[in-house]
TIROPA-775787 format. One record per residue (C-alpha): residue in one letter; x, y, z negated. Coordinates in steps of 0.1 Angstrom, whole numbers, plus 5000, padded with zeros to 4 digits. Example, Ala and Ser with C-alpha at 12.3 -4.5 7.8 and 13.67 -1.06 7.14 Angstrom:
+---+------+------+------+
! r !    X !    Y !    Z !
+---+------+------+------+
! A ! 5123 ! 4955 ! 4922 !
! S ! 5137 ! 4989 ! 4929 !
+---+------+------+------+
***
This chain:
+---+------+------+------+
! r !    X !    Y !    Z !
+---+------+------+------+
! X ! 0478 ! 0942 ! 5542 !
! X ! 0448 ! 0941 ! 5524 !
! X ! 0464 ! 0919 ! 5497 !
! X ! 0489 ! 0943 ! 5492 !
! X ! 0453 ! 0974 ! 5487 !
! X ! 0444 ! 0950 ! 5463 !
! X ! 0469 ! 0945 ! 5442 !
! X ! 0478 ! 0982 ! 5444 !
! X ! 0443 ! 0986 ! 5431 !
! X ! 0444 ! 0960 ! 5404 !
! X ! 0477 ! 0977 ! 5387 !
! X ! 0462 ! 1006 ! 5388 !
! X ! 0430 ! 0999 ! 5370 !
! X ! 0454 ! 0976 ! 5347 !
! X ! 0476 ! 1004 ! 5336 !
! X ! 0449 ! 1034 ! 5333 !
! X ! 0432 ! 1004 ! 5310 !
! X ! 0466 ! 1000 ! 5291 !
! X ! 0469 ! 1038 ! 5284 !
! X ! 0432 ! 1037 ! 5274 !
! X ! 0439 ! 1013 ! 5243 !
! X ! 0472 ! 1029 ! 5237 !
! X ! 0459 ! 1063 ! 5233 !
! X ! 0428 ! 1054 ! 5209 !
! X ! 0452 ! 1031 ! 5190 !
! X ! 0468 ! 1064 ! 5181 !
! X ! 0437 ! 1081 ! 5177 !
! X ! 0433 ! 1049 ! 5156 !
! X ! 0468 ! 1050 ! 5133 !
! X ! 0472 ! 1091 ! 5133 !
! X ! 0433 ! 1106 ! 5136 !
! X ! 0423 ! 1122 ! 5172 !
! X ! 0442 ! 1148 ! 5192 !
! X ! 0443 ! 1185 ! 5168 !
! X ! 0450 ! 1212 ! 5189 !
! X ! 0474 ! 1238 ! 5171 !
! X ! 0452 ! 1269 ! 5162 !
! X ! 0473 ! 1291 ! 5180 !
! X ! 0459 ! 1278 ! 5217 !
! X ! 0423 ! 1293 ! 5209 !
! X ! 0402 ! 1314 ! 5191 !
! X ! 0401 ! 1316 ! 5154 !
! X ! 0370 ! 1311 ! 5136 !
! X ! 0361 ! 1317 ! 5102 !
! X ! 0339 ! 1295 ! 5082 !
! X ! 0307 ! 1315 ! 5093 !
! X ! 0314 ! 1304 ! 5131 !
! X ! 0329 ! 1342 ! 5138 !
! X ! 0362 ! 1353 ! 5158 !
! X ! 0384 ! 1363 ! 5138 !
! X ! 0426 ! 1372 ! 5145 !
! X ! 0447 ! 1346 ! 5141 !
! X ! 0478 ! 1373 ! 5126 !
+---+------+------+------+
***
């Protein structure tokens, strides 16, 4: 039983580790995650909200 926690644990760690370099050799190829504009506040170039319409 506990080999069985153990190796439960092990893939685990193994695939969050694999997602890890998967995602930043995205981040790597295509620049980091841009969210649209449309999901939050627009701001001008002087830091101010301004309306997105």
């Amino acid at each position: 039983m506990f080999e069985l926690a153990l190796l439960t644990a092990v893939v685990f760690i193994a695939a969050i580790a694999l997602g890890t370099i998967y995602q930043r050799r995205q981040d790597v190829l295509y620049g980091p995650y841009i969210s649209d504009p449309a999901w939050g506040p627009v701001l001008n170039e002087d830091g101010v909200e301004t309306s997105s319409t």
